[in-house]
N, C-alpha and C positions, 0 to 999 in steps of 0.2 A: 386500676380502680381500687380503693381503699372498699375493705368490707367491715361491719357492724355487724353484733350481734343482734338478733330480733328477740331481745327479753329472755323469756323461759319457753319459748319455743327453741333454742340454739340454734335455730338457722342461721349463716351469716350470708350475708346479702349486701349488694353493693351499695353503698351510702347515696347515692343517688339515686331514688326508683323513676320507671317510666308512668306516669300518671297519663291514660288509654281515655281518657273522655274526649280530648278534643281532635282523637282520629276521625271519630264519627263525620268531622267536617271535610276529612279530604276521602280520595278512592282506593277504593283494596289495593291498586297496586303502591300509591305513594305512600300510605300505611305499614306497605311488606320492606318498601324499602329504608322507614323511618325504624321500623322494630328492629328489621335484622342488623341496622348501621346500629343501632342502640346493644344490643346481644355483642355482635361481634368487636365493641370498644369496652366488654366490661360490665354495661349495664345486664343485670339478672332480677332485678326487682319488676314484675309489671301490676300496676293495678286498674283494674275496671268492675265494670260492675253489670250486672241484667239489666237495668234500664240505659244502661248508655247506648242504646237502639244495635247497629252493626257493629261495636267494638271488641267483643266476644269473638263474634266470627272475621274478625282480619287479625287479631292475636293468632286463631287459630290455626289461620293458613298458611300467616309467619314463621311459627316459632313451634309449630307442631312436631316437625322433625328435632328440634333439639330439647323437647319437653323437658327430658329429666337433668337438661342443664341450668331451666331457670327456676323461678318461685312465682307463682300465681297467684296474686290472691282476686277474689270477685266478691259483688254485693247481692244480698236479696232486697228486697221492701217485702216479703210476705208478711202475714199475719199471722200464722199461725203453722204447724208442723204438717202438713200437708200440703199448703205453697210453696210451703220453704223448700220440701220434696219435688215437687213440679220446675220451682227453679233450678233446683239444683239439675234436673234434669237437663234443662236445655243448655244452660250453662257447662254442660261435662260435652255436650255434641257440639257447640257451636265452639269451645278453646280446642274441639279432637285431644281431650286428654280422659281418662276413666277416674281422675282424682284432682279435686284440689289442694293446694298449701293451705290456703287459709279463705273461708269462708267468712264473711263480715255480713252482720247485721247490721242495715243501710238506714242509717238515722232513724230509731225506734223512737218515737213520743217516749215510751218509758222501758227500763228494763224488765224483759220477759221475767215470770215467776220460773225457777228453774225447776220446782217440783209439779206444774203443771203439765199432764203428760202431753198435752195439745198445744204445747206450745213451741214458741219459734226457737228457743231454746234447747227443748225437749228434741227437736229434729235434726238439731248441730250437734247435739251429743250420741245420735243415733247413727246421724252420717258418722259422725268421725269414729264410732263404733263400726260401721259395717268398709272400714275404707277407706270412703268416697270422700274425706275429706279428713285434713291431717290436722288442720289448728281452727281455733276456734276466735273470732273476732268480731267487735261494734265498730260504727263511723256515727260518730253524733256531731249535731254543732249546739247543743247544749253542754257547756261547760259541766254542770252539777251532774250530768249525765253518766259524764263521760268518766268524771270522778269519782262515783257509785263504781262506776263496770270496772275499774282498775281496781279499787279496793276489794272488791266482790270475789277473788282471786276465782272467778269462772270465766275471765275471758284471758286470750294468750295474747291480742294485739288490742289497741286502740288507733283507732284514726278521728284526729281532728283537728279543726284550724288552727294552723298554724303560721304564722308570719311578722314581717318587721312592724307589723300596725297590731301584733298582741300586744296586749297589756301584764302588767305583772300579777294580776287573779288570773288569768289567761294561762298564763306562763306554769303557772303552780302544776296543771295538767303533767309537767315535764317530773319533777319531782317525784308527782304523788306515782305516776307510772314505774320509775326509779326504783323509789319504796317493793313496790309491790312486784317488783319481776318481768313489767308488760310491755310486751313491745310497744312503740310509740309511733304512729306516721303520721306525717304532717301531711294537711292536703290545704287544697287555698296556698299553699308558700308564696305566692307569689299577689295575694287578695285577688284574684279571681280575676284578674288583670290589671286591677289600679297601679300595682307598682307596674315600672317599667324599669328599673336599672336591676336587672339580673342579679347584678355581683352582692350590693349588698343581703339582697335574701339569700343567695347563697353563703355569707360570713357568716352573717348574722345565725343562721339554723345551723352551720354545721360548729359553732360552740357547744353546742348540744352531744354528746357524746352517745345519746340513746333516743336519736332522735333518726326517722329516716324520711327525709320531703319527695312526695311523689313529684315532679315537676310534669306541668301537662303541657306535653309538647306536640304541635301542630305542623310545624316546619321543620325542614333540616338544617338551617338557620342557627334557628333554637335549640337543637339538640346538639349541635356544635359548639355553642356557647357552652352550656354545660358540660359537653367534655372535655374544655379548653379548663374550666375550672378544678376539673375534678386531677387535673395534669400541673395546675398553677394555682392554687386555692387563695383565691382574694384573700388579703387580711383587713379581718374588723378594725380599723385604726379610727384616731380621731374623725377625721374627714369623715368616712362609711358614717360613721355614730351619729355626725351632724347633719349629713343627706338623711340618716333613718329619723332624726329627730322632725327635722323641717316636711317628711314623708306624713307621720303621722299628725302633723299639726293639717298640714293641708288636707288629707284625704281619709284620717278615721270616721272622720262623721258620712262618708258616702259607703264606708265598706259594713254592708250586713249578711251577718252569718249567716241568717234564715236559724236560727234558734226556736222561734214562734213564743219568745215569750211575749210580747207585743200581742199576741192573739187571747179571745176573739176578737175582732173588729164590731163596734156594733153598725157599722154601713156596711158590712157583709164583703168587707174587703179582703182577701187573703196576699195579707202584708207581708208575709217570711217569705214568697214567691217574687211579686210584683214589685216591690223594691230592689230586688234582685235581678229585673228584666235586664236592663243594658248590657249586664255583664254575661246572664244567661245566653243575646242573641250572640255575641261574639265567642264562645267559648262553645256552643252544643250549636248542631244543625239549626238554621232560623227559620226551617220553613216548620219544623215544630211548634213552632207559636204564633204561625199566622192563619191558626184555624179558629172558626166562629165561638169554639170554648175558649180561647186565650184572649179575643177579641174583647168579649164579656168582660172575663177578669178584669183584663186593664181598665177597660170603660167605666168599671165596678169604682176606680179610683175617683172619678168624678163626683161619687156622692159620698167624701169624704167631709165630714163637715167640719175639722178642724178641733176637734173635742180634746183632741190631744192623752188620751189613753195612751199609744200607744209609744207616744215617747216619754212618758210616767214609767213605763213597764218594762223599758229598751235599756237591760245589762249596760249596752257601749254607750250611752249617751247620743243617740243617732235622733237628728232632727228629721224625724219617720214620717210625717205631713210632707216635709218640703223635698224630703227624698222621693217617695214615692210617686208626686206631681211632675220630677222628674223626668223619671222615667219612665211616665206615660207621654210624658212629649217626646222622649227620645225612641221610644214604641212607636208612636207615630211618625216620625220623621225617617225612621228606620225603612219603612215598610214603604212610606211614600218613595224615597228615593232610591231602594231597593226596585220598585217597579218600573221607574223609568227610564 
């Protein structure tokens, strides 16, 4: 397994990380046996996060005994230096470790002020003073975001989407991180499941020399593939370039970040979520979104009235009307033949 550097953290970590969201779908034990086949070929990179429901606690029960062999990094969504504390709590019992690698702040609307002592900031500079946590990190899917927190030289990683349907403003993320020292992860590599041919997101990202793709693997399948790669590394050649060309013609306009520039909606729709359903039900547990709050949402899409705000406001060019009608049919068809 080839290692990279992770920026000015010096970690070096295996160029393929295990991307921990879509364990949540299968059980603690097929989990134990997906991490530790992932650990013992090489893979030392894993990421999850506190809202990825039990993904914390089957890391933990995996890989607890050989802690100080791999690199952890996890997310918060707090607000503010006190939740961020609270998470970090449960997050240190539920991986059974007393310390993190790298602590990431989980797509902030905007960057924390870092001399506000209440802040979510203030609390990653207190952890990694007292310990509890070794580097400091953001995951945005705002491009300009993500580009602030790298030049800002106050975070030590960035994670953000990355894949064969970026674009080249997209891509600049790879640079400006370059520049500035910052470790770099990709997540999405693979757009949240629209691609299906593996190899070329793996050519395609590993030209990237400071780049490290979490891949989110559910199967042992899937983790085989990629360690067949990581043993035989696809080459980007013409072919790959014309499958990634004919990739993005067909399916950028269905792949959204959830950036929330398109927000607010004025029919009270919450578009950075609900055009993202399809992909959400196959990728995270789906019985998460078949409760009477998620039901709303979507139904929320009906009173869409076609204003078109928020494909005026839509970075990628995504026809955000016709996507989002979607995949409230695909919500519904879901659900329907999910139950019978």
């Amino acid at each position: 397994m080839q290692k990279i550097r992770l920026g000015k953290t010096n970690l070096l970590v295996s160029r393929s990380g295990f991307g921990a969201l879509p364990i949540q779908r299968v059980t603690l034990n097929e989990a134990s046996i997906l991490l530790r086949k992932a650990y013992e070929n090489g893979i030392d990179f894993f990421d999850t996060a506190r809202s990825y429901s039990d993904s914390e606690e089957k890391i933990g029960a995996a890989l607890s005994s050989i802690r100080h062999n791999i690199i952890i990094a996890t997310k918060t969504m707090a607000k503010n230096r006190v939740a961020l504390f609270e998470d970090l709590k449960i997050s240190l019992e539920k991986l059974k470790t007393d310390y993190l690698d790298i602590l990431q702040l989980h797509n902030p609307e905007n960057l924390p002020d870092p001399d506000d002592t209440n802040s979510t900031y203030a609390g990653l500079q207190e952890a990694k003073r007292k310990g509890l946590i070794r580097f400091i990190g953001l995951t945005n899917h705002k491009l300009s975001v993500a580009i602030d927190a790298a030049a800002s030289g106050f975070y030590d990683t960035i994670q953000f989407p990355l894949s064969t349907l970026s674009s080249a403003v997209e891509l600049s993320i790879v640079k400006e991180c370059q520049k500035n020292d910052c470790g770099l992860i990709a997540m999405k590599a693979m757009s949240g499941g629209l691609i299906k041919n593996a190899a070329t997101s793996f050519a395609f990202l590993r030209q990237f020399d400071n780049v490290i793709p979490v891949w989110g693997i559910q199967k042992e399948s899937e983790l085989d593939q990629f360690l067949s790669f990581e043993k035989n590394p696809p080459l980007l050649d013409n072919a790959m370039i014309e499958t990634i060309n004919n990739d993005r013609k067909e399916l950028s306009g269905q792949f959204c970040r959830g950036c929330g520039y398109c927000m607010p909606c004025p029919a009270g729709i919450e578009i950075c979520w609900v055009a993202r359903m399809s992909l959400l039900l196959r990728r995270a547990p789906s019985k998460h979104f078949s409760n009477d709050l998620w039901k709303q949402k979507m139904s929320a899409i009906k009173n869409c009235t076609g204003c078109g705000l928020c494909k005026l406001r839509c970075p990628y060019g995504l026809e955000t009307p016709k996507l989002i009608k979607e995949n409230l049919l695909d919500y519904e068809t879901f659900f329907v033949s999910d139950n019978s």
